[in-house]
C-alpha positions, 0 to 999 in steps of 0.5 A: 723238817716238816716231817719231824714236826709231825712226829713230835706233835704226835709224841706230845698228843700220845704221852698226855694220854698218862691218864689212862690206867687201862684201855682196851677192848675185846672182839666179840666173835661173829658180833655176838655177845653169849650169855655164858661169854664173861669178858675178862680184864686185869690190871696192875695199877701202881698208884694206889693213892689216886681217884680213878674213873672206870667205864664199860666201852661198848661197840654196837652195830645196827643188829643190836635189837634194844634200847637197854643194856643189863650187865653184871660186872665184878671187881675181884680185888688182889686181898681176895674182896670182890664187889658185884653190880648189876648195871642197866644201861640205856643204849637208844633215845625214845626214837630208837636212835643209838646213843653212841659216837660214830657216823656210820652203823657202828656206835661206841659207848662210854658207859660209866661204872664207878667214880671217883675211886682208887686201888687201895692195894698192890697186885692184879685186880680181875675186872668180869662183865657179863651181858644179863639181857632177858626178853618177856618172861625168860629167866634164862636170858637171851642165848646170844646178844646180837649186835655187840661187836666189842666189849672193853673197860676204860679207866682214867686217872682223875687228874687234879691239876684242872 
């Protein structure tokens, strides 16, 4: 009896999970994130009429070297629109101390990208993000970001019954 207990507390725990549009990840080889590397994501959202929340989720370990983050991510709409931004995020405190969740080397961040916002049209929407990282005076930026173990994309329904 108590093992049917658990299972249904975790069928309750899983689908309130419904806010979530999108969320996945994708490993990057050797923990290194190349400059030439854009992580892809697509997505189909049925609902086109509900705000939404969209994040970067970054996993890091201790070789990553910086206390900033600079990406480029694009939104390719399925109506052939497309916006690009160029995003900085900071990644450390003052004290070098990662900014991220987690307890051990390995530091996982909710970097938010746009708010409050829908899908106005049905079909596949292509989320791209590009590491744009420069040291000194290099404009051909860092050849390979060391220390980025995973990069993914989080989108959550905005939910208005709260």
């Amino acid at each position: 009896m108590r093992n049917i207990s658990i299972i249904i507390i975790l069928l309750i725990i899983t689908s309130c999970s419904d806010d979530f549009v999108l969320n996945t990840y994708r490993s990057m080889p050797n923990s290194e994130w190349h400059k030439d590397s854009i992580v892809s994501f697509e997505f189909n959202p049925i609902d086109t009429v509900s705000k939404n929340n969209i994040y970067i989720n970054l996993r890091n370990n201790n070789d990553y070297a910086y206390s900033n983050l600079f990406l480029i991510v694009a939104i390719d709409f399925p109506n052939n629109y497309k916006v690009v931004d160029t995003l900085e995020y900071e990644m450390a405190d003052v004290n070098g101390k990662f900014l991220g969740e987690g307890f051990t080397d390995l530091k996982e961040n909710k970097l938010e990208f746009k708010t409050n916002v829908n899908f106005p049209s049905t079909g596949t929407y292509k989320v791209s993000i590009q590491q744009a990282m420069r040291k000194g005076g290099d404009v051909d930026g860092i050849e390979a970001l060391e220390g980025v173990t995973d990069v993914g994309l989080q989108i959550e329904k905005i939910n208005t019954n709260d």
